[in-house]
SEFIZA-3560 file (N, C-alpha, C; in Angstrom, 3 decimals):
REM SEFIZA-3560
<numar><xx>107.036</xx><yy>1.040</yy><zz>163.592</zz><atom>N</atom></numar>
<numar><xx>106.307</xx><yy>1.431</yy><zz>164.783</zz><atom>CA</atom></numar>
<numar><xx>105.542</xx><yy>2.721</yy><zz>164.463</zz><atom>C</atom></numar>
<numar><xx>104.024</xx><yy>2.919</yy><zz>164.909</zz><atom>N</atom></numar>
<numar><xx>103.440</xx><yy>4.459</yy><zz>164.488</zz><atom>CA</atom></numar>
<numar><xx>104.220</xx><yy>5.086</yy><zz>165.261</zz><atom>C</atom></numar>
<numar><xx>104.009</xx><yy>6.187</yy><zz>164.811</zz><atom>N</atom></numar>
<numar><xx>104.568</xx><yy>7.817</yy><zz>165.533</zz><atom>CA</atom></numar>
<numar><xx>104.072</xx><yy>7.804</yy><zz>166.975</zz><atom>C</atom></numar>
<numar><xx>102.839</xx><yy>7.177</yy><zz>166.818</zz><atom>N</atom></numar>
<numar><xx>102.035</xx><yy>7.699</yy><zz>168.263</zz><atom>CA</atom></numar>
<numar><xx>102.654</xx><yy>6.517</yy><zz>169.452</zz><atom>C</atom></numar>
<numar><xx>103.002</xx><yy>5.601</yy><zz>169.099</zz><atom>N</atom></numar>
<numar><xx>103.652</xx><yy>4.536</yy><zz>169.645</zz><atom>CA</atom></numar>
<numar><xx>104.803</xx><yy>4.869</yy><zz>170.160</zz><atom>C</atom></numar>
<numar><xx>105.541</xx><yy>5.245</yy><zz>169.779</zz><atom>N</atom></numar>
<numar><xx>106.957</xx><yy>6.030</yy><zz>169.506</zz><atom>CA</atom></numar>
<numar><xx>106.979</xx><yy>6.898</yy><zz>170.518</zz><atom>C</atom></numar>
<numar><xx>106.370</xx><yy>7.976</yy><zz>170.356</zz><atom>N</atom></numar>
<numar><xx>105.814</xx><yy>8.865</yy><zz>170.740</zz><atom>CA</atom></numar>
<numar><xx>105.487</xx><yy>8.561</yy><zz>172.721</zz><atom>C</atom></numar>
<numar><xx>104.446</xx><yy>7.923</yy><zz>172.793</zz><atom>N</atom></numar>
<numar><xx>104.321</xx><yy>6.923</yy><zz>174.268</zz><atom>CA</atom></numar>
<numar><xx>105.778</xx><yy>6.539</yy><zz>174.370</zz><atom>C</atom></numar>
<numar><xx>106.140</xx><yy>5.742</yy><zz>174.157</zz><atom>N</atom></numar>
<numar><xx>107.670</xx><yy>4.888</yy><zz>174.289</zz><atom>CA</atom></numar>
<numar><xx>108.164</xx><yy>6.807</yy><zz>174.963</zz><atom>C</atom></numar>
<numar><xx>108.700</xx><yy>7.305</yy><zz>174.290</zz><atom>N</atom></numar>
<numar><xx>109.261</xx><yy>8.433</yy><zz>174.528</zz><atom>CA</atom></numar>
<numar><xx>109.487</xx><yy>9.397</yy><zz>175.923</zz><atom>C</atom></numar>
<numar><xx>107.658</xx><yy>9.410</yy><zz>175.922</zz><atom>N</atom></numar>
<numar><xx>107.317</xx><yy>10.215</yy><zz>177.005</zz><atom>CA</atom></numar>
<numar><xx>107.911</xx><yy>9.477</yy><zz>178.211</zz><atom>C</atom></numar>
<numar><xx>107.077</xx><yy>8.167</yy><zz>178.358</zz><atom>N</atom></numar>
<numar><xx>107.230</xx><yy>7.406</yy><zz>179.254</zz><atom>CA</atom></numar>
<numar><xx>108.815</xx><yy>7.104</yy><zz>179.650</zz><atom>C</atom></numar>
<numar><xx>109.588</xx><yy>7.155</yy><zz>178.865</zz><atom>N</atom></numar>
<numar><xx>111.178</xx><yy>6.894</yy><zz>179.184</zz><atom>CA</atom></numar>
<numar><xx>111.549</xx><yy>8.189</yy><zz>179.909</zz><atom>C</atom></numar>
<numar><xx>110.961</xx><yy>9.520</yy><zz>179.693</zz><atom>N</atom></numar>
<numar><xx>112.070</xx><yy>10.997</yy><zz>179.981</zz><atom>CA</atom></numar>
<numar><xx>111.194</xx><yy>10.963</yy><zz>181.608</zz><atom>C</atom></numar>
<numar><xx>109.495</xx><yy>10.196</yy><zz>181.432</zz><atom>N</atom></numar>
<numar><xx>109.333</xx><yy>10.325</yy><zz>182.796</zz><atom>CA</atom></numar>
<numar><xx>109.921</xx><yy>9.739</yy><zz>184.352</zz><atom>C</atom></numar>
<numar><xx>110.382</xx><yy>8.361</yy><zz>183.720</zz><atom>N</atom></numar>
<numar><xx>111.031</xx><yy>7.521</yy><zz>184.239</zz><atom>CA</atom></numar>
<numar><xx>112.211</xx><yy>8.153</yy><zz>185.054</zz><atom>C</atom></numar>
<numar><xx>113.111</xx><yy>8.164</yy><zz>184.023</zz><atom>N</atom></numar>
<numar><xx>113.870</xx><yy>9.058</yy><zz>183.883</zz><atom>CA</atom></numar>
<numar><xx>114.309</xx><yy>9.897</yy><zz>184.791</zz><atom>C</atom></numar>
<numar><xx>112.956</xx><yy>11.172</yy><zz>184.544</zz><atom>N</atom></numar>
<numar><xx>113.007</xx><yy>12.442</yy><zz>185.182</zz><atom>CA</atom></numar>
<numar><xx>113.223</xx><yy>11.611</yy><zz>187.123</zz><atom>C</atom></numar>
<numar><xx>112.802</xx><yy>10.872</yy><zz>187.355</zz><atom>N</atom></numar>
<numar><xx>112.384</xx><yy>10.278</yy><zz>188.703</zz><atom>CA</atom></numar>
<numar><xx>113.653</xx><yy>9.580</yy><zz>189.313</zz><atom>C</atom></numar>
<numar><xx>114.293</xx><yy>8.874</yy><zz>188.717</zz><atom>N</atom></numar>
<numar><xx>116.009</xx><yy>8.635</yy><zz>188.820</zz><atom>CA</atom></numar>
<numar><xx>116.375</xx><yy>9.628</yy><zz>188.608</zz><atom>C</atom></numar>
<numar><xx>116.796</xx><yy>10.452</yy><zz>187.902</zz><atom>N</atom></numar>
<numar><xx>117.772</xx><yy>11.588</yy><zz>188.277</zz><atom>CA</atom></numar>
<numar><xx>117.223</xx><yy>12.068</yy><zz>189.669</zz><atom>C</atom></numar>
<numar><xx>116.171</xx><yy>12.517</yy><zz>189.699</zz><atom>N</atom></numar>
<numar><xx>115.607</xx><yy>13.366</yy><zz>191.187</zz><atom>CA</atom></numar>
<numar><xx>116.128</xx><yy>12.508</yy><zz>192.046</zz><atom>C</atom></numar>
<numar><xx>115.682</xx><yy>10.997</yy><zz>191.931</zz><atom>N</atom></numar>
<numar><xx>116.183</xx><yy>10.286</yy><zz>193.505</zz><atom>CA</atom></numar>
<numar><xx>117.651</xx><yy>10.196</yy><zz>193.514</zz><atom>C</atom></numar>
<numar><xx>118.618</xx><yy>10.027</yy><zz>192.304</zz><atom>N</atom></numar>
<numar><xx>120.113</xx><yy>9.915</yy><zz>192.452</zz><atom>CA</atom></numar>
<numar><xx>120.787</xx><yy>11.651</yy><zz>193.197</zz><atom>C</atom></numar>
<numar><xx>119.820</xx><yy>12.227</yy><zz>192.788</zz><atom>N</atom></numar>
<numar><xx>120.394</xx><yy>13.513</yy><zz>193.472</zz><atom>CA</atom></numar>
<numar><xx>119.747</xx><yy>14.274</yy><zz>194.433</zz><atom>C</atom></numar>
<numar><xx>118.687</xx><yy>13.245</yy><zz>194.780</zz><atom>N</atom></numar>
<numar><xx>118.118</xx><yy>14.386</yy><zz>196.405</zz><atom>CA</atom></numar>
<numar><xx>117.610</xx><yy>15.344</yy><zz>196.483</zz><atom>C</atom></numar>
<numar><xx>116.812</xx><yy>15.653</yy><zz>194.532</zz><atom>N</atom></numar>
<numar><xx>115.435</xx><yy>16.475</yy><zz>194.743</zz><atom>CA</atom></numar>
<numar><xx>114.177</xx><yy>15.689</yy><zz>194.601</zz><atom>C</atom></numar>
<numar><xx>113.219</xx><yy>17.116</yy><zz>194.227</zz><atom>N</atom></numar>
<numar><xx>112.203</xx><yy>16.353</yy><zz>194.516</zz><atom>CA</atom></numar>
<numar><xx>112.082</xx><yy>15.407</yy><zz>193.432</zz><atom>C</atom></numar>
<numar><xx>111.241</xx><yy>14.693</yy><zz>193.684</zz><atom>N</atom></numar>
<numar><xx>110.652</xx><yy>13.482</yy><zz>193.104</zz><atom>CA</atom></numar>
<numar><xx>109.597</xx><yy>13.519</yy><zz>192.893</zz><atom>C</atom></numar>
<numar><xx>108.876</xx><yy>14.199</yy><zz>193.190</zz><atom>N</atom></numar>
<numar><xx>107.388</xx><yy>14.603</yy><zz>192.393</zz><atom>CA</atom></numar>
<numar><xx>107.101</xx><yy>14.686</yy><zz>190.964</zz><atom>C</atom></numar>
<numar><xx>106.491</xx><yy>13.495</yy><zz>190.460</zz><atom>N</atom></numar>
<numar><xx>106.200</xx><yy>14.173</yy><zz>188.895</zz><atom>CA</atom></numar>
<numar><xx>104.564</xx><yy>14.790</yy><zz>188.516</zz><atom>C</atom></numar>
<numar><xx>104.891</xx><yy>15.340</yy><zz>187.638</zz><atom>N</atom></numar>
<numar><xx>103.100</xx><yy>16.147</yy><zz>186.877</zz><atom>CA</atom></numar>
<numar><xx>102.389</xx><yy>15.050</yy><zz>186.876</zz><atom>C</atom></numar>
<numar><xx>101.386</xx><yy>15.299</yy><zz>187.615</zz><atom>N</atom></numar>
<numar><xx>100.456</xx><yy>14.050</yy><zz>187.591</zz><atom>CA</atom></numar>
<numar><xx>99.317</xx><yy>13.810</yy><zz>186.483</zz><atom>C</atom></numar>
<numar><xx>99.405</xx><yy>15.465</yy><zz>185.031</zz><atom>N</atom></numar>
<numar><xx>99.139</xx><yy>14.391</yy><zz>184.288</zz><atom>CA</atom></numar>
<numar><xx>99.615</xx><yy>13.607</yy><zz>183.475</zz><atom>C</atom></numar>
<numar><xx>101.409</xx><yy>13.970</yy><zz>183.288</zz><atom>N</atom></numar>
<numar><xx>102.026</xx><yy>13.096</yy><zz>182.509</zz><atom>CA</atom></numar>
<numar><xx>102.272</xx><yy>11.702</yy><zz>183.333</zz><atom>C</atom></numar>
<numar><xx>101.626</xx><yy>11.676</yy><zz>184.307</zz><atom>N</atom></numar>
<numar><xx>101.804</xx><yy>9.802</yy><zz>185.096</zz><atom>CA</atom></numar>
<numar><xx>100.558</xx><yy>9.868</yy><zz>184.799</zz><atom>C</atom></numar>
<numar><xx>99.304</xx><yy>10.188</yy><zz>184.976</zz><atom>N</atom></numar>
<numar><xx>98.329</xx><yy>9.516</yy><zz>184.356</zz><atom>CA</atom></numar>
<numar><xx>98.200</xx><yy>9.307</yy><zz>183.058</zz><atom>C</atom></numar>
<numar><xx>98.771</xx><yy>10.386</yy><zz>182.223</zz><atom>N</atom></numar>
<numar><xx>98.880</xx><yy>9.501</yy><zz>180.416</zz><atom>CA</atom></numar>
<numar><xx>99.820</xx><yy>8.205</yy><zz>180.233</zz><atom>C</atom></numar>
<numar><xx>100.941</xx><yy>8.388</yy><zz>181.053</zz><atom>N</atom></numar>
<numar><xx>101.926</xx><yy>7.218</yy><zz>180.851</zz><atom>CA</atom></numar>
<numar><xx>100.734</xx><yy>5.721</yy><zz>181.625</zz><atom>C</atom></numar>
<numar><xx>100.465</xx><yy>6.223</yy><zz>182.834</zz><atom>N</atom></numar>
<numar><xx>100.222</xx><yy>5.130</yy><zz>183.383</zz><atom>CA</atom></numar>
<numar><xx>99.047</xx><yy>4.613</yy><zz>182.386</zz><atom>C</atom></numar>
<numar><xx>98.103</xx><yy>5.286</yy><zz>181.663</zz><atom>N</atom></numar>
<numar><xx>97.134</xx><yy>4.717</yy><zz>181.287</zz><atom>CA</atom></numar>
<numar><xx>97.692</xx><yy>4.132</yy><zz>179.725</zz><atom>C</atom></numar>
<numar><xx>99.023</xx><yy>4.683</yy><zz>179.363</zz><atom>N</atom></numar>
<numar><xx>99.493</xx><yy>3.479</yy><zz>178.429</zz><atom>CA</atom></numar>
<numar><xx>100.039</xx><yy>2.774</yy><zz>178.918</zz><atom>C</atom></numar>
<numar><xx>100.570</xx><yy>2.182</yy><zz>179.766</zz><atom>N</atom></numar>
<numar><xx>101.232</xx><yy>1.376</yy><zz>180.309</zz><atom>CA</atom></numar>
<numar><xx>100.833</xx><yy>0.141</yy><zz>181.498</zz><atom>C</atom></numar>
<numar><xx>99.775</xx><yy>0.710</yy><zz>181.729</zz><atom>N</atom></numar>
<numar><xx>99.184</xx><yy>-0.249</yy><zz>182.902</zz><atom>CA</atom></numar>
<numar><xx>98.520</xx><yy>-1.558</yy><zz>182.348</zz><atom>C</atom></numar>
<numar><xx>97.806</xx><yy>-1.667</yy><zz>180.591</zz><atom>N</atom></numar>
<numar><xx>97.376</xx><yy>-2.521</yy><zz>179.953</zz><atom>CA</atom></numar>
<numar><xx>98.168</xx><yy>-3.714</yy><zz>180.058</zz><atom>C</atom></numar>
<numar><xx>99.751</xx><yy>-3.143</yy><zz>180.069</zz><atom>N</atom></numar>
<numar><xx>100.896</xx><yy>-4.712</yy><zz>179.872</zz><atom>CA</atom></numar>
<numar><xx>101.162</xx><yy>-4.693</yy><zz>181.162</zz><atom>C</atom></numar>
<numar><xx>100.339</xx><yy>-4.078</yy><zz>182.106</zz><atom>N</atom></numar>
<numar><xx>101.002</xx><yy>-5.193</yy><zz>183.468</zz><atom>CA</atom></numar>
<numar><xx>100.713</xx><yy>-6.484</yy><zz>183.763</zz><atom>C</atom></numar>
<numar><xx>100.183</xx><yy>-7.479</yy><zz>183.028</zz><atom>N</atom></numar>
<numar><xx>100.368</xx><yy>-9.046</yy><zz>183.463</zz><atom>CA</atom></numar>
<numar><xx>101.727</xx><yy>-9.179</yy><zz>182.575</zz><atom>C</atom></numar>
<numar><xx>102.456</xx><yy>-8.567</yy><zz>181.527</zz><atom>N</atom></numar>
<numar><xx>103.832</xx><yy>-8.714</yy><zz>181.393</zz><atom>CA</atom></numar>
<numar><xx>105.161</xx><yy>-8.359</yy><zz>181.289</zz><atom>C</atom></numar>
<numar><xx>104.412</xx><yy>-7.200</yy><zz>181.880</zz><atom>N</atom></numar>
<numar><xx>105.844</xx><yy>-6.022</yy><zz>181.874</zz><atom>CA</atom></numar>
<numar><xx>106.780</xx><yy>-6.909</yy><zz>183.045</zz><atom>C</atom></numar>
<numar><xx>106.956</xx><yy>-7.899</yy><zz>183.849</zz><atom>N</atom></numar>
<numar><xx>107.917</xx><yy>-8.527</yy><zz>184.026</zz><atom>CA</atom></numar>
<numar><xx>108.866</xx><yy>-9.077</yy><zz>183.383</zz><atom>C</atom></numar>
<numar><xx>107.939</xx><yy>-9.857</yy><zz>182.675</zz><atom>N</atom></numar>
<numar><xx>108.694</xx><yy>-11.181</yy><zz>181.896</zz><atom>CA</atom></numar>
<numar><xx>109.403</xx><yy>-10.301</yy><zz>180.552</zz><atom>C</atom></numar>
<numar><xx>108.946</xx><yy>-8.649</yy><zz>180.482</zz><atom>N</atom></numar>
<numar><xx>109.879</xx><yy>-7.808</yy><zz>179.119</zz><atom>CA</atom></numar>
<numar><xx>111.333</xx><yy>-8.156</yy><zz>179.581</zz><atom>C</atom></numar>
<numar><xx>111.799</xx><yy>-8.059</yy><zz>180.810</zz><atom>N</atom></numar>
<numar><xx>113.204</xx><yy>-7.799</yy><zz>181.000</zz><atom>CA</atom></numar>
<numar><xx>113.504</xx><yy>-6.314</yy><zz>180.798</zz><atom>C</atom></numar>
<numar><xx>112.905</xx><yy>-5.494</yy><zz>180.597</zz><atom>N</atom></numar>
<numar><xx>113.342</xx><yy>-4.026</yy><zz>180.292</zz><atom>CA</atom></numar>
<numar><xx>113.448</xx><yy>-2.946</yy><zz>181.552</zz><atom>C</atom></numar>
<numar><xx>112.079</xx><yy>-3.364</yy><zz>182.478</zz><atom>N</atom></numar>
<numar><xx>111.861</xx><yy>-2.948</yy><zz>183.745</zz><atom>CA</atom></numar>
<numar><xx>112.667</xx><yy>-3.486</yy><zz>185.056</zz><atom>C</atom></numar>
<numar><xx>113.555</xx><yy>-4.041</yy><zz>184.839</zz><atom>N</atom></numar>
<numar><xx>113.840</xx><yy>-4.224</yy><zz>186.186</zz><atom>CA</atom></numar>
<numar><xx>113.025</xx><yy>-5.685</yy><zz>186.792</zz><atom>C</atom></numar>
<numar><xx>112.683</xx><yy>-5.969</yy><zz>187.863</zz><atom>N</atom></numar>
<numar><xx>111.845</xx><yy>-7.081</yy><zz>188.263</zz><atom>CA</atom></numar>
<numar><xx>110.311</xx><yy>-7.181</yy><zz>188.009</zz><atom>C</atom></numar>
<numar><xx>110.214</xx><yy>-5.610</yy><zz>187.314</zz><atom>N</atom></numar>
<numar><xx>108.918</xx><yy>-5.138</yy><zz>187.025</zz><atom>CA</atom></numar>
<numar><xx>107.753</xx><yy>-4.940</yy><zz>188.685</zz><atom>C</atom></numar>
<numar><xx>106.731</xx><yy>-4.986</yy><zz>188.905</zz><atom>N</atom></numar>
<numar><xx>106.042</xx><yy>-4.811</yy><zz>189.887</zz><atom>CA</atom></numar>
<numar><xx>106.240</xx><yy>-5.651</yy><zz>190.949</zz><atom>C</atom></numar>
<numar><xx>106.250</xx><yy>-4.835</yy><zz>192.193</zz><atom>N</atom></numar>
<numar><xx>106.719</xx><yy>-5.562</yy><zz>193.370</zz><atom>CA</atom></numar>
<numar><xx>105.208</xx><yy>-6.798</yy><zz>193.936</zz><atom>C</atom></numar>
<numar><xx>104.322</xx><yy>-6.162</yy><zz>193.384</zz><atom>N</atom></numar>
<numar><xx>103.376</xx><yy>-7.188</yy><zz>194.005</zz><atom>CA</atom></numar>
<numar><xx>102.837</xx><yy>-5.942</yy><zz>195.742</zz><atom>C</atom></numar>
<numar><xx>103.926</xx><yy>-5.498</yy><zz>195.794</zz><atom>N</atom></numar>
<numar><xx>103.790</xx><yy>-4.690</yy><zz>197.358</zz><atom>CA</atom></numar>
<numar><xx>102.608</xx><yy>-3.375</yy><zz>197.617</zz><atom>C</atom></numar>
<numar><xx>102.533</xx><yy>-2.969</yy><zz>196.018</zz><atom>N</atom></numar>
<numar><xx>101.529</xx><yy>-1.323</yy><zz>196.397</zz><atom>CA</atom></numar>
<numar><xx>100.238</xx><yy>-1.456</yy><zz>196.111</zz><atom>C</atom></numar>
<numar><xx>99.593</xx><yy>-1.388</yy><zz>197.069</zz><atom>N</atom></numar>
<numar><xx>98.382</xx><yy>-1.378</yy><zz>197.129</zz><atom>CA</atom></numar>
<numar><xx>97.548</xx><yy>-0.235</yy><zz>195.814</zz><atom>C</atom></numar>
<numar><xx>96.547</xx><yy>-1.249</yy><zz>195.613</zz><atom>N</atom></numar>
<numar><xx>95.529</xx><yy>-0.183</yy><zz>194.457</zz><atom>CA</atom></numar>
<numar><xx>95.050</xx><yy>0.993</yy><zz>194.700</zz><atom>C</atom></numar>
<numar><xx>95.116</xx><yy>0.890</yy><zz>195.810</zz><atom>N</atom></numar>
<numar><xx>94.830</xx><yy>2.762</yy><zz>196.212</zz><atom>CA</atom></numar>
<numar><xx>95.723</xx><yy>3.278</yy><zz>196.754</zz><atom>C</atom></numar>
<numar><xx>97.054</xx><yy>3.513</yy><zz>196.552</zz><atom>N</atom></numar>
<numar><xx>98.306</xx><yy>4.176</yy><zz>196.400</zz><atom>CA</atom></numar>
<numar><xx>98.355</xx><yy>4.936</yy><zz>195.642</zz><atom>C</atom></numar>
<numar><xx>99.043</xx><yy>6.107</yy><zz>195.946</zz><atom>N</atom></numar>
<numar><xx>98.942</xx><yy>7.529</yy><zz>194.622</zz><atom>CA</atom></numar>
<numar><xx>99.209</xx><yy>6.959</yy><zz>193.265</zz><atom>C</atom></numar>
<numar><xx>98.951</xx><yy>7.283</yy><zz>192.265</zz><atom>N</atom></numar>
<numar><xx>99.472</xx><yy>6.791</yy><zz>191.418</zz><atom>CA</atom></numar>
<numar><xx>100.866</xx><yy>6.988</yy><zz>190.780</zz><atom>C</atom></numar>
<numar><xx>101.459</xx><yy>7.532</yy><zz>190.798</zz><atom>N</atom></numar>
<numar><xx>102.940</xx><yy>8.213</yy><zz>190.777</zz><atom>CA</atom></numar>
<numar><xx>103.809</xx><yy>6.949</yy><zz>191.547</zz><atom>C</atom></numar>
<numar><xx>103.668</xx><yy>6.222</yy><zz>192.698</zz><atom>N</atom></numar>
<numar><xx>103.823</xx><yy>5.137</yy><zz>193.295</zz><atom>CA</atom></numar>
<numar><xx>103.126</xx><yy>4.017</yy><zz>192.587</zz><atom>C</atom></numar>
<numar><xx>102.339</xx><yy>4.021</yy><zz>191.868</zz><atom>N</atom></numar>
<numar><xx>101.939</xx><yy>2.541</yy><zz>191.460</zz><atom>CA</atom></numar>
<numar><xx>102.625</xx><yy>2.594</yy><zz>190.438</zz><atom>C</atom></numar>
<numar><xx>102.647</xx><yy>3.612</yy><zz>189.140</zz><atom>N</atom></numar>
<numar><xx>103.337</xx><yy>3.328</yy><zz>188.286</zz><atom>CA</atom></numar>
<numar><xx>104.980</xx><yy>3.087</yy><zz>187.721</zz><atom>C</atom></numar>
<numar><xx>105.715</xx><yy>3.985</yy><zz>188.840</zz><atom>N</atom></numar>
<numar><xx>106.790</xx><yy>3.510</yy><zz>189.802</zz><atom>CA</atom></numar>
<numar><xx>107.315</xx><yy>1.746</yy><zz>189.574</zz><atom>C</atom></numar>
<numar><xx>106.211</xx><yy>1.303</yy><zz>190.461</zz><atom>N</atom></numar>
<numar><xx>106.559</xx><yy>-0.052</yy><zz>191.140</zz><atom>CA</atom></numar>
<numar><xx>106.403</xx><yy>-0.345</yy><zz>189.456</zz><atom>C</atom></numar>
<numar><xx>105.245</xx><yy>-0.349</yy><zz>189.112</zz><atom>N</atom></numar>
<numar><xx>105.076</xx><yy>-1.394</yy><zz>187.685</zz><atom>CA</atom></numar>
<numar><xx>106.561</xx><yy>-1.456</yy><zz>186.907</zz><atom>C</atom></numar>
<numar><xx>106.767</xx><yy>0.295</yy><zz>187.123</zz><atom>N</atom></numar>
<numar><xx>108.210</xx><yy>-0.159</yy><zz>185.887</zz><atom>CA</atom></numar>
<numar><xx>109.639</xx><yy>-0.434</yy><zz>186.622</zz><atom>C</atom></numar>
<numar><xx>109.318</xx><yy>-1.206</yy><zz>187.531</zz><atom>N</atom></numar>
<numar><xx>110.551</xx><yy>-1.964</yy><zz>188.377</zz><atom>CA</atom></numar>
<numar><xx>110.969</xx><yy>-0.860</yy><zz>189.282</zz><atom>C</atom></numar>
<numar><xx>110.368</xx><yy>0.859</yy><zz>190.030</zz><atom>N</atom></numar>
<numar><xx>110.954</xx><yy>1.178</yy><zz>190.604</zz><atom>CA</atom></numar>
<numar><xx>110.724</xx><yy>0.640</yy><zz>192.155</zz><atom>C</atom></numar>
<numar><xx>111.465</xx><yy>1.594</yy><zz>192.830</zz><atom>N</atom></numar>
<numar><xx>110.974</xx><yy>1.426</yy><zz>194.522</zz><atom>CA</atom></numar>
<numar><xx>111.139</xx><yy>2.585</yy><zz>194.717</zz><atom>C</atom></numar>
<numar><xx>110.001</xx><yy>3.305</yy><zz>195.096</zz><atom>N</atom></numar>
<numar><xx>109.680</xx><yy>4.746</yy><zz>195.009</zz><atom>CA</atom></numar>
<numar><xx>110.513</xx><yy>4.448</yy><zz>197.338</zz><atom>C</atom></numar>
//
């Protein structure tokens, strides 16, 4: 796998992440919106299959509208429910 691949994989997991811990413990939940726009803009390419990975959860609800913050869209994509 490149570094830079790796690297994405990485970020994108501690952001995830960072967003479950906040909601399991009842702070905020706000993340840096530009580390959701770098994640989201690697990650939004495999949304016709980030379902069928099995890694996400049910993957995207189908439910958030395209003009939803993005912090909420990218959320839903990786199986959350913001």
């Amino acid at each position: 796998m490149p570094a830079a691949q790796l690297r994405s994989l990485r970020i994108s997991d501690l952001l995830v992440h960072q967003w479950d811990l906040a909601r399991a413990i009842g702070a905020n939940e706000t993340l840096d919106p530009d580390v959701v726009q770098i994640v989201w803009d690697d990650i939004s390419p495999m949304a016709p299959v980030i379902a069928q990975l099995g890694v996400f959860g049910n993957g995207p609800s189908g439910a958030v509208p395209d003009d939803a913050p993005l912090q909420e869209r990218l959320l839903d994509l990786l199986g959350r429910r913001p």
